[in-house]
Backbone bond lengths (Angstrom), bond angles and torsions (degrees), N, CA, C in turn:
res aa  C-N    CA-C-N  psi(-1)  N-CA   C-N-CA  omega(-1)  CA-C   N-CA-C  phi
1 X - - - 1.466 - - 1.526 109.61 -
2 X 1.338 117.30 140.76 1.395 124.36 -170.97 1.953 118.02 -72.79
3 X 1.229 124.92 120.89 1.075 102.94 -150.99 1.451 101.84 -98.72
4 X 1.279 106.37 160.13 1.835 111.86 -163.32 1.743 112.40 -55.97
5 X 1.262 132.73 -173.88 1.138 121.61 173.68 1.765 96.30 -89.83
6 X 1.454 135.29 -52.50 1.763 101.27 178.81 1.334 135.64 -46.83
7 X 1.747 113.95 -27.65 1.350 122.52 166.60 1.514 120.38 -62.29
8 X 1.459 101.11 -37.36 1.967 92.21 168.68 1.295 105.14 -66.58
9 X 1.381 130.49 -31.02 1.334 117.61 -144.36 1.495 103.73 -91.46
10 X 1.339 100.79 -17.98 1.550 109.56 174.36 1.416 121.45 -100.30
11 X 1.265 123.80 9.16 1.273 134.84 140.66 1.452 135.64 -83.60
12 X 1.688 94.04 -33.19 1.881 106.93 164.18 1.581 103.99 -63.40
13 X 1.308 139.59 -37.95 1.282 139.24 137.32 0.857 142.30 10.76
14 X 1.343 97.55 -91.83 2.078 117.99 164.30 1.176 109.22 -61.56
15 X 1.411 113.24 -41.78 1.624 105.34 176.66 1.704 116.70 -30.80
16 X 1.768 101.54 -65.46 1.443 112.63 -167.93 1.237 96.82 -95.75
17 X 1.235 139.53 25.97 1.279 133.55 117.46 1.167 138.16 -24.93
18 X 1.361 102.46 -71.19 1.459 133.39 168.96 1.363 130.81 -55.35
19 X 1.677 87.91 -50.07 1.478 104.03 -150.05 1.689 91.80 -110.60
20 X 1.297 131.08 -24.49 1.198 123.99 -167.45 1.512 114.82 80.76
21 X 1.372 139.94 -42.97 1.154 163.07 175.70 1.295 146.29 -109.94
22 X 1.511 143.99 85.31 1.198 133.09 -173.26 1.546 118.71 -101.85
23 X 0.980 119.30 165.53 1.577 125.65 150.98 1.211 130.31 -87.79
24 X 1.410 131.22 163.44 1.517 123.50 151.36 1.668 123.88 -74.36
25 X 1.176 126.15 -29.64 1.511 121.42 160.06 1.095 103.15 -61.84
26 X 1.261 135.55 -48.91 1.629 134.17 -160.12 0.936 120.43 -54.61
27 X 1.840 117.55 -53.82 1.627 133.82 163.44 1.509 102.70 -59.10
28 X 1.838 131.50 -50.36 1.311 101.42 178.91 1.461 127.49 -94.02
29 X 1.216 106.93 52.80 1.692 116.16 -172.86 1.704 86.50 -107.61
30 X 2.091 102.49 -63.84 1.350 122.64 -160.16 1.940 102.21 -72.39
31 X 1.245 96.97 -2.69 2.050 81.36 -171.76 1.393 83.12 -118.78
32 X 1.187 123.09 -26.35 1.823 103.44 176.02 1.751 100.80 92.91
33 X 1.425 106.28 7.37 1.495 107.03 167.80 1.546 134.05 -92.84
34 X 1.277 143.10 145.20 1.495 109.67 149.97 1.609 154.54 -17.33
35 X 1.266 120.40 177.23 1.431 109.37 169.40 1.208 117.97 -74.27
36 X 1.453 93.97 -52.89 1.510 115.06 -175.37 1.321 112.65 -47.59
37 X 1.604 122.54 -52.68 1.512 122.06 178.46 1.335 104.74 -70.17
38 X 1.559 143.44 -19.44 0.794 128.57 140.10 1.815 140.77 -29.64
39 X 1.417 108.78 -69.82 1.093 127.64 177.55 1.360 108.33 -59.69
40 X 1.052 141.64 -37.85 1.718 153.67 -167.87 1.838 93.44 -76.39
41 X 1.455 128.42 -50.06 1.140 121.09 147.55 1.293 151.66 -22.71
42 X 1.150 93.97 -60.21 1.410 114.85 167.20 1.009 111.05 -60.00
43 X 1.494 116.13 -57.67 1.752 113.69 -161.68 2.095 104.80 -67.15
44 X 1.780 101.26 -22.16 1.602 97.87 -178.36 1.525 101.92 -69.42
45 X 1.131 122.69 -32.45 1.667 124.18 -171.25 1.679 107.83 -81.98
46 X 1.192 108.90 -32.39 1.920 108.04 162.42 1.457 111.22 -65.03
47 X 1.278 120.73 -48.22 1.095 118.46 -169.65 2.029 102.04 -60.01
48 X 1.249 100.22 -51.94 1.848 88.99 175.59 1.238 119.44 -83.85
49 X 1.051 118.48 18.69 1.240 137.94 141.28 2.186 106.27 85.44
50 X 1.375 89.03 40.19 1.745 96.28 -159.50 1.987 75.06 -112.81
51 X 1.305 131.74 45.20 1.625 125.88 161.70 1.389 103.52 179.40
52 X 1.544 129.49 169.22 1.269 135.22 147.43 1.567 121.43 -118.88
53 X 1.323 107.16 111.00 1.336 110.35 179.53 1.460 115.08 -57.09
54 X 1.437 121.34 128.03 1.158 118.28 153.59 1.544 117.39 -132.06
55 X 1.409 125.43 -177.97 1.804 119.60 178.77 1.064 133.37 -44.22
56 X 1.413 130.39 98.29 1.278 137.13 142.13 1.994 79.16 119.58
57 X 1.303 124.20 34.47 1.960 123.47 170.58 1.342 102.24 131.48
58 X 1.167 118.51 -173.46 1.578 125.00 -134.38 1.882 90.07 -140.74
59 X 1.612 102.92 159.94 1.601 114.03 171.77 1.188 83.83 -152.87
60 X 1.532 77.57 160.22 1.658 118.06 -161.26 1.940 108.57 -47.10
61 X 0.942 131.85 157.44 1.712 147.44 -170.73 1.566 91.90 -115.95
62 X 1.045 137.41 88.69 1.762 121.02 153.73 1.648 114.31 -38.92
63 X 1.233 110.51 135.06 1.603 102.81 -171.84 1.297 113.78 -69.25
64 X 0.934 120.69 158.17 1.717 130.18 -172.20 1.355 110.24 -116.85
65 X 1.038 134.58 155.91 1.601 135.49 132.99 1.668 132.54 -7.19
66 X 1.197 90.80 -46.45 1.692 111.57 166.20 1.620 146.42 -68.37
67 X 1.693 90.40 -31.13 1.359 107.63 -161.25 1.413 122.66 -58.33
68 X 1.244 126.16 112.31 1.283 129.51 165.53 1.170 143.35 -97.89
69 X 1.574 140.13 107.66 1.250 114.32 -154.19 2.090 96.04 -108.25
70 X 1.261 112.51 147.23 1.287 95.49 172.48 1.770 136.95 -55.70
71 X 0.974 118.01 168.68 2.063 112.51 -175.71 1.615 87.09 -66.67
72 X 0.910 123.59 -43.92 2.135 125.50 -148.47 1.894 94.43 -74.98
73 X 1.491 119.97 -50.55 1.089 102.48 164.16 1.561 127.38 -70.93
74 X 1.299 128.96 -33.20 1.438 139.91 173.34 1.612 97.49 -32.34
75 X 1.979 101.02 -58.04 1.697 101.13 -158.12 1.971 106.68 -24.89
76 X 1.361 101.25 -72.73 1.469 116.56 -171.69 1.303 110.47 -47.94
77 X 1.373 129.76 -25.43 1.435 116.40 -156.94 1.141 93.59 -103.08
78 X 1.770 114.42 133.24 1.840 126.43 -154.73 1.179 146.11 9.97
79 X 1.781 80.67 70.60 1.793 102.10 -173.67 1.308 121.59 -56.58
80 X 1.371 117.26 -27.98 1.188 104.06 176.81 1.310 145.32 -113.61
81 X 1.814 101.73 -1.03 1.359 110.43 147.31 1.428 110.70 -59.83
82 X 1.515 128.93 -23.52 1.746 115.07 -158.37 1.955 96.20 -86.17
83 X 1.968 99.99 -20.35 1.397 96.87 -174.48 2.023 110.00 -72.39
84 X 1.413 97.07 -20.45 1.336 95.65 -178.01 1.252 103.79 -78.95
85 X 1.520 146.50 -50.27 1.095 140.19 -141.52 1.575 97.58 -96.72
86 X 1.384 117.52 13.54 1.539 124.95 178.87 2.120 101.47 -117.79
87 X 0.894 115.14 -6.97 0.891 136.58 -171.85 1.934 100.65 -95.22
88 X 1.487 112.97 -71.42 1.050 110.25 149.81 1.682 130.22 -35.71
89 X 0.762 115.80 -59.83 1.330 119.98 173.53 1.431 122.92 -57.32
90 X 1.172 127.24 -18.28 1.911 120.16 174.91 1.849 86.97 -66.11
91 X 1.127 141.21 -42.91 1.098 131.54 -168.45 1.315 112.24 -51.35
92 X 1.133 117.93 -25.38 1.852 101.38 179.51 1.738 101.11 -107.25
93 X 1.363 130.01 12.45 1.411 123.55 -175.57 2.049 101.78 -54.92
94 X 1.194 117.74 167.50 1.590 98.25 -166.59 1.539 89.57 -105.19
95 X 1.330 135.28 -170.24 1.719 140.08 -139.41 1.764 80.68 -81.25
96 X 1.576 89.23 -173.63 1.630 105.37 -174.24 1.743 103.70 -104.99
97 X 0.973 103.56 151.87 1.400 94.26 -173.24 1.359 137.88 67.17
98 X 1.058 135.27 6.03 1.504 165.97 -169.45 1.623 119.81 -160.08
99 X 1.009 133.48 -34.13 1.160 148.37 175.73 1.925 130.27 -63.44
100 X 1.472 110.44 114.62 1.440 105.20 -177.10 1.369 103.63 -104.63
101 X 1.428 108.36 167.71 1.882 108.15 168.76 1.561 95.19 -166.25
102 X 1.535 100.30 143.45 1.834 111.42 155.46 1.335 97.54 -99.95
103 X 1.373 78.73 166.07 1.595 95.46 178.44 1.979 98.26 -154.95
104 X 1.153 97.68 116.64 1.322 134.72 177.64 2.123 105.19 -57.75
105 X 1.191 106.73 151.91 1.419 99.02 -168.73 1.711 86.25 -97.08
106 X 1.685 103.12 163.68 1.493 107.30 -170.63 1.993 92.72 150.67
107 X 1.460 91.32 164.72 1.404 107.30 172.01 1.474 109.20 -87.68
108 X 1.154 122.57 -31.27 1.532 126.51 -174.70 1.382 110.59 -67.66
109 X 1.813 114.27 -52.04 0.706 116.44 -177.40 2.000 123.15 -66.85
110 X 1.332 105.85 -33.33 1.386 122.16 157.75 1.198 123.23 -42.80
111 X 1.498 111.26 -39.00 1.602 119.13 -177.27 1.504 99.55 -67.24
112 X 1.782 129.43 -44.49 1.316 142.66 -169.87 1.372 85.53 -70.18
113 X 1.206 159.57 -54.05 1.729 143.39 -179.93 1.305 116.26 -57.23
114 X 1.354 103.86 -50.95 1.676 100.36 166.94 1.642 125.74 -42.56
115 X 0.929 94.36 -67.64 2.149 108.14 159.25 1.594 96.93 -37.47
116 X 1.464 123.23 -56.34 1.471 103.51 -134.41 1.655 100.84 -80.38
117 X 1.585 104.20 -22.94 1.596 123.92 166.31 1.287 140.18 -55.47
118 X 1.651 93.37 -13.53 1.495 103.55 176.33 1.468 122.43 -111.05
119 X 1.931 96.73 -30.16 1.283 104.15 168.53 1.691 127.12 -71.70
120 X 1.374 126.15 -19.39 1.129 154.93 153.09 1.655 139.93 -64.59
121 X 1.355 105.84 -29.15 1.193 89.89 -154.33 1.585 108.50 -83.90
122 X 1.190 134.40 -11.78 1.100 138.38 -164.18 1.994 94.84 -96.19
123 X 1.284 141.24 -11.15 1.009 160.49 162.54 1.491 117.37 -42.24
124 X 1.722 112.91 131.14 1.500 97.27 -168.00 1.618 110.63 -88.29
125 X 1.469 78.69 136.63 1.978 98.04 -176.42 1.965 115.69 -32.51
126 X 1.542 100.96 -30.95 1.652 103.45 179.32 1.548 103.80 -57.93
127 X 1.674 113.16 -37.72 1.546 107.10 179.56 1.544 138.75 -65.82
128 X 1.635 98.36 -3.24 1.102 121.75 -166.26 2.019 126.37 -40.45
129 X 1.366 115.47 145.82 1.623 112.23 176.54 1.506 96.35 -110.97
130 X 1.623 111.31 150.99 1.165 130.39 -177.64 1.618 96.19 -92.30
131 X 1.685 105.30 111.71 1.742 97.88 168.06 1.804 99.63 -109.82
132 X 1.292 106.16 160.70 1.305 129.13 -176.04 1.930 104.44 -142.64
133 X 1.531 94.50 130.12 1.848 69.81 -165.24 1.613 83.98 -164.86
134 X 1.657 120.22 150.82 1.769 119.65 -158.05 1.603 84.63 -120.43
135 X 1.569 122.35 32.34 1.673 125.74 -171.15 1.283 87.04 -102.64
136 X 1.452 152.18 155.68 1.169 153.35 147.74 1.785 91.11 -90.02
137 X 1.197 130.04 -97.91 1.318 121.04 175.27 1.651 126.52 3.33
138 X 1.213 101.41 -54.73 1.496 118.19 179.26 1.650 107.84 -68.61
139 X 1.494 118.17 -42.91 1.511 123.57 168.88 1.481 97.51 -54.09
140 X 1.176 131.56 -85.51 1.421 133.02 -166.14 1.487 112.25 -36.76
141 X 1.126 122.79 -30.64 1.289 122.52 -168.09 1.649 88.60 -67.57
142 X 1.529 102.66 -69.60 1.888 108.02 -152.62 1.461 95.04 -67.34
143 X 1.368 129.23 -44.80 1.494 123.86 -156.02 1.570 116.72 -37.65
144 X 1.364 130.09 -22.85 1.308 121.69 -160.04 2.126 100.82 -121.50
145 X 2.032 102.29 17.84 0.881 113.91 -173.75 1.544 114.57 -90.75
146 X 1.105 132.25 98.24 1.692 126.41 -159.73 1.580 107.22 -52.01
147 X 1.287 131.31 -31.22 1.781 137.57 -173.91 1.472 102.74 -78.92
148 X 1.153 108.23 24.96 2.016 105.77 -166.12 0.882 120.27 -160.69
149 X 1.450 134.90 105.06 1.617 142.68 -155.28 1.881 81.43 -118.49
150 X 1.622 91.26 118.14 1.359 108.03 -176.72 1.269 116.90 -117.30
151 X 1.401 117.39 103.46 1.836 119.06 169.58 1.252 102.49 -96.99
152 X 1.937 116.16 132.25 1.030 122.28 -179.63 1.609 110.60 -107.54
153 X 1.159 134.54 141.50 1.117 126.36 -153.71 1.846 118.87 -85.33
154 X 0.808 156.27 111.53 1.528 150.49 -162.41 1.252 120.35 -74.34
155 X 1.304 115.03 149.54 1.449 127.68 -156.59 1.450 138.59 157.04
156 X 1.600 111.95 -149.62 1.639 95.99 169.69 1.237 100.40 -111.34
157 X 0.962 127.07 154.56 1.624 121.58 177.55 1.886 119.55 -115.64
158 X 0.945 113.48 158.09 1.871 114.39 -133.94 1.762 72.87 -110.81
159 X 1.195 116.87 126.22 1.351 107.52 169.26 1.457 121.73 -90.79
160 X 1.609 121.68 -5.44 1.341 137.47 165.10 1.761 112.67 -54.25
161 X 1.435 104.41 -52.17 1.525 117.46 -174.81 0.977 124.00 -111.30
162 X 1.895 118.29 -7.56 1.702 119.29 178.11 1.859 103.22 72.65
163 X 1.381 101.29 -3.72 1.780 101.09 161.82 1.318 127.52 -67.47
164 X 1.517 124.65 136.30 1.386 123.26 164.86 1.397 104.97 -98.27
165 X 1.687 112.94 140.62 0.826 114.60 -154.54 1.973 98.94 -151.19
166 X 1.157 114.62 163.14 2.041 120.04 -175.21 1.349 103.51 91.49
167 X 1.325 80.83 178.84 1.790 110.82 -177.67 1.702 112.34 -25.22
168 X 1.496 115.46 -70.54 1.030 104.64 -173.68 1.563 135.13 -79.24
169 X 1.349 115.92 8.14 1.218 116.02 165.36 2.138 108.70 -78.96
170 X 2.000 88.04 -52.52 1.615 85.63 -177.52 1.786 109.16 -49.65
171 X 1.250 115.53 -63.92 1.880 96.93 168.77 1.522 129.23 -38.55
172 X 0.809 114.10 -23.74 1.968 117.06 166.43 0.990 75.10 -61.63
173 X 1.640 123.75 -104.73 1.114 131.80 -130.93 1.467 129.84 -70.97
174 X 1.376 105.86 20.34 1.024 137.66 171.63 1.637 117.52 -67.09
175 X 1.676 91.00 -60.66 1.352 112.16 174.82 1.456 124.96 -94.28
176 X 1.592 113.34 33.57 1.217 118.65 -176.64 1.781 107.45 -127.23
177 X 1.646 112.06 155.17 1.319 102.60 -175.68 1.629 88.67 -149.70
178 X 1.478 120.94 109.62 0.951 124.83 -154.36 2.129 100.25 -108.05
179 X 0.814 118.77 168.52 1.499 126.19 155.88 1.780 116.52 -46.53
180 X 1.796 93.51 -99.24 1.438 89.41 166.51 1.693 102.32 -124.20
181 X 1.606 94.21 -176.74 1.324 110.72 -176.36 1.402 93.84 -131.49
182 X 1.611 120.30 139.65 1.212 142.06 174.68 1.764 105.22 -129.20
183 X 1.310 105.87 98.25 1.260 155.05 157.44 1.534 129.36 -42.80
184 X 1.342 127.27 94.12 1.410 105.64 149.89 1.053 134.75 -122.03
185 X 1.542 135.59 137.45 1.450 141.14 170.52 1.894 121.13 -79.83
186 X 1.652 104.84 177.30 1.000 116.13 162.75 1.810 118.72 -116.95
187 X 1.081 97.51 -1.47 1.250 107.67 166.50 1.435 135.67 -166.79
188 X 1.191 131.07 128.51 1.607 126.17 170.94 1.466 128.32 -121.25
189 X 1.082 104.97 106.41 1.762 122.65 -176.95 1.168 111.14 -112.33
190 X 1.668 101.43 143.75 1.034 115.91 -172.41 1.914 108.00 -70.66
191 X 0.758 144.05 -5.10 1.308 144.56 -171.49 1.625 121.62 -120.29
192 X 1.725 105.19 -29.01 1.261 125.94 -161.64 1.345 105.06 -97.63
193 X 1.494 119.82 -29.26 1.486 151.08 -135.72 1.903 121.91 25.21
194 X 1.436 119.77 -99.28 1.512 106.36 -172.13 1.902 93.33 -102.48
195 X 1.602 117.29 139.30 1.222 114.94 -177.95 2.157 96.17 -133.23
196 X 1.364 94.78 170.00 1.391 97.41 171.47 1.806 96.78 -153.75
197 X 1.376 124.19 170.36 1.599 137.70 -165.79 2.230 91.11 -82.85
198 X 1.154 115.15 -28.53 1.492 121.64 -126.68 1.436 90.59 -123.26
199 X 1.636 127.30 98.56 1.201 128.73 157.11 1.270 129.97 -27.84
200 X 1.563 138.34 -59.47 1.483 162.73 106.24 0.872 104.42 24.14
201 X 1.628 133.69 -79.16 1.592 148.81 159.22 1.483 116.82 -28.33
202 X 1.029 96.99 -64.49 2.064 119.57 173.76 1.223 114.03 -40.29
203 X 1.660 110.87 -62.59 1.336 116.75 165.99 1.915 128.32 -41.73
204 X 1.536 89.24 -53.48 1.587 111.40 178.11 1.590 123.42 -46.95
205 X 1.733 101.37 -60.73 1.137 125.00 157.05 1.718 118.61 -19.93
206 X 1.476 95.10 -75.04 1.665 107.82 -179.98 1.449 112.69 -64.05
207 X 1.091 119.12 -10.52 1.630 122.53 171.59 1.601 120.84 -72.73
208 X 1.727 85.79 -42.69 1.557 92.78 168.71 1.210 134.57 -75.97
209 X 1.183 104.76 -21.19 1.666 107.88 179.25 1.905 104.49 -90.77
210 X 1.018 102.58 -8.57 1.944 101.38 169.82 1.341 108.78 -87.29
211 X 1.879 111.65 -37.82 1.455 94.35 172.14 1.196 134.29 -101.59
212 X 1.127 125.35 50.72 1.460 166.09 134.26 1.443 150.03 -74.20
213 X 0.916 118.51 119.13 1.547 113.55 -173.01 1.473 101.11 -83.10
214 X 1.225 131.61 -64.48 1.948 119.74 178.22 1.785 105.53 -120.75
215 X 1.074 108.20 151.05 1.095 132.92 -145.09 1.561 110.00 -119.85
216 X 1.448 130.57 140.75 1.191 94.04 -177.26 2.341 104.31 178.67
217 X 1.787 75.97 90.33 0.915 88.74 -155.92 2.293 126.92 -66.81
218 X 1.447 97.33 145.78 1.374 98.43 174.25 1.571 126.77 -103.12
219 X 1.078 90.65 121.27 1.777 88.75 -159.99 1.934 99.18 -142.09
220 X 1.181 116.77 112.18 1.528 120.74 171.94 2.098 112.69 -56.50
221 X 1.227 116.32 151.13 1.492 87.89 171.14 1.947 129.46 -78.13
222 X 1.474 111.82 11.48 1.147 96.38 158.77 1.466 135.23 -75.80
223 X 1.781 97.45 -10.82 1.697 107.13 168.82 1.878 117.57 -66.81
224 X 1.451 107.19 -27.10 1.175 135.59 -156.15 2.210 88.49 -61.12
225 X 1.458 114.09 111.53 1.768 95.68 149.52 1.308 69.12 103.50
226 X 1.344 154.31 -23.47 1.476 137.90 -158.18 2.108 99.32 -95.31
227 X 1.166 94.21 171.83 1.784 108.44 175.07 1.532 93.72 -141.02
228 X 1.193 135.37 147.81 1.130 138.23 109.52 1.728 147.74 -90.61
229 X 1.415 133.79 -155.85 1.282 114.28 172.83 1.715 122.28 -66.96
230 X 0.692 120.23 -42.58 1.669 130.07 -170.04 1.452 125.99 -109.01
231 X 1.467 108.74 100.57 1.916 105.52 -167.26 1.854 96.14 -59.70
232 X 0.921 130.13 159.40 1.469 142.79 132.71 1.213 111.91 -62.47
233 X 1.560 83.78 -80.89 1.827 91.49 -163.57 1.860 115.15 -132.71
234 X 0.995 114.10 -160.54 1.351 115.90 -171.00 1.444 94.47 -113.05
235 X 1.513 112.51 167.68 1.675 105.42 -164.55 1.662 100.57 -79.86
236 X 1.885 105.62 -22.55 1.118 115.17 -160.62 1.989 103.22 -74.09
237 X 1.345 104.18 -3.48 1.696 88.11 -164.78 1.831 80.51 -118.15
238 X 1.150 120.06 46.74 1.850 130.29 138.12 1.366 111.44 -106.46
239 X 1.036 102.45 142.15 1.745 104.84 164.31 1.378 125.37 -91.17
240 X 2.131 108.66 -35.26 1.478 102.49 -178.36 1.667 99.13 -138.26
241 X 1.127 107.61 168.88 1.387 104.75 -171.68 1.541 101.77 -137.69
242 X 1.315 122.41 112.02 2.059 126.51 177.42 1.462 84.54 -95.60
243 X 1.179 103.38 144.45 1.274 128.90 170.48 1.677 98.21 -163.92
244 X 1.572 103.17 157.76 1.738 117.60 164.35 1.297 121.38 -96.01
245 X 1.843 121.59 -8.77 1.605 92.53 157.31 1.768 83.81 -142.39
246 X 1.438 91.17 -169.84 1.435 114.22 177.79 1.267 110.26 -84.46
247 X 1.585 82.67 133.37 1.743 108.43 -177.87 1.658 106.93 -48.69
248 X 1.445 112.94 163.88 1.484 112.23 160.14 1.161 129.83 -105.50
249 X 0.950 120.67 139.07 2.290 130.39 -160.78 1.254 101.87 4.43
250 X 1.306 103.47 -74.48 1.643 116.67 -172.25 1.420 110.50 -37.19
251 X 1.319 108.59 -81.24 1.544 101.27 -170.24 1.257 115.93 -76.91
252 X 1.320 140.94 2.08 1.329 148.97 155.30 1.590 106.74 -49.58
253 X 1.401 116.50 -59.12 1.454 118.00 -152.84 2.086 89.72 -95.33
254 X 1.473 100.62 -4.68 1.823 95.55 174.68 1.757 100.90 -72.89
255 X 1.527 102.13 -45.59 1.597 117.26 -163.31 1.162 83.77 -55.59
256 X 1.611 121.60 -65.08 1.853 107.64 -154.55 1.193 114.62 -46.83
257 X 1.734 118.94 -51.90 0.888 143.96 -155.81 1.798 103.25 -55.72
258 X 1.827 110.03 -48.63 1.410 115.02 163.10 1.287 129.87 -62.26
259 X 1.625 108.63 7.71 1.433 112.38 -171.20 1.804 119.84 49.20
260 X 1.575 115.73 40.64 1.103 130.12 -171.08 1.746 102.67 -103.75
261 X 1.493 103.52 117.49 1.618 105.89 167.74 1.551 140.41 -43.78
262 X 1.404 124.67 84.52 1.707 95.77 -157.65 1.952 97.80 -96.67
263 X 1.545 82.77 139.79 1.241 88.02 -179.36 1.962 97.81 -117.30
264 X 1.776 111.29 146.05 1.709 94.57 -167.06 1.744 79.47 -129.63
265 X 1.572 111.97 115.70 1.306 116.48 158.34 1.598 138.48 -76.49
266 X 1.074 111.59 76.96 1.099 111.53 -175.69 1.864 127.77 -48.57
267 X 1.556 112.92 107.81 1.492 117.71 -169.34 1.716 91.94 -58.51
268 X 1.944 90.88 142.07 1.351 111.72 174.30 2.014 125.75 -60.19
């Protein structure tokens, strides 16, 4: 069976993972594709800056400060650590029927809508939770979910991440004071604390975690040890942290030190 374009793209990946180096015959020998769908690949993964094209295939990009990969390729890439650490997470959603939450745009956090859509939807509407959330993706999912009164926040919307983002979302959320907030980053360091590539985002981010009472961030462990350009927040203004493995020394003894919850979901 022909495999989608995030599944190539996340195998052209591992490739130079590994290998540091690929070709274009090489990928269309091993994916069973053309050149051309080859090459059209490549150039989508240069463009987010996750390769460097050079003659006749591409080597590896060291990550930068910048790097952005889109939500549509993200979906595929470690589905099932993001299904565990979403899995983890219905545990802190706040009661039924009384209960508010944001929800931050991201794949992790998407994975936690997916869950919350299935566990819910057949649920009577009186029990309902108030979501508020700057994900367009994540709106579409719950909006047609009867257990879930969904305000989506207004703005411009980031076509990289399906985030809404400017002025008029930060004024909503200005005037909002939610339960919890479920969070995702692009990076968490022990020194740097929560960072993202995307000024816009950065801003957004820190909005959500003010209009919130607990906080509670989703982050896979390849975010784990990383920095990017723009802190959000400090590790100390999270309350819990899902992740799928254990932190390393450093940011282990930063988290304690922030009095930050680590919770480690182990994929099924």
């Amino acid at each position: 069976m022909a495999l989608l374009a995030p599944e190539r793209h996340e195998r052209i990946l591992a490739h130079l993972r590994t290998h540091g180096t690929v070709t274009v015959q090489q990928i269309a020998e091993d994916l069973f594709v053309t050149r051309e769908t080859v090459r059209r690949d490549l150039d989508q993964l240069e463009s987010a800056g996750s390769l460097r094209r050079v003659h006749g295939g591409a080597v590896s990009s060291s990550p930068s400060s910048r790097t952005e990969t889109s939500w549509r390729d993200r979906r595929s890439s470690r589905a099932e650590q993001k299904q565990a650490i979403a899995r983890a997470a219905l545990e802190f959603l706040p009661p039924a029927g009384t209960g508010s939450l944001l929800m931050d745009a991201g794949t992790s956090t998407e994975a936690l809508a997916d869950l919350i859509a299935e566990e819910v939807r057949d649920a009577d509407p009186a029990g309902s939770r108030m979501l508020i959330t700057n994900a367009v993706p994540i709106a579409q999912k719950l909006s047609d979910v009867g257990a879930v009164d969904v305000e989506i926040l207004g703005g411009q919307v980031r076509g990289l991440t399906g985030a809404v983002v400017g002025e008029q979302a930060l004024a909503t959320l200005a005037r909002r004071q939610a339960d919890v907030a479920f969070l995702g980053t692009n990076g968490v360091d022990a020194a740097f604390g929560l960072s993202t590539p995307d000024a816009a985002e950065a801003a957004m981010k820190s909005a959500l975690l003010r209009a919130a009472r607990t906080s509670v961030l989703l982050a896979d462990s390849s975010k784990l040890g990383r920095s990017t350009l723009i802190r959000f927040a400090e590790l100390k203004e999270i309350s819990v942290l899902i992740t799928d493995a254990e932190p390393e020394a450093e940011l282990a003894e930063a988290l304690e030190a922030a009095e930050v919850t680590v919770v480690v979901a182990v994929p099924r």
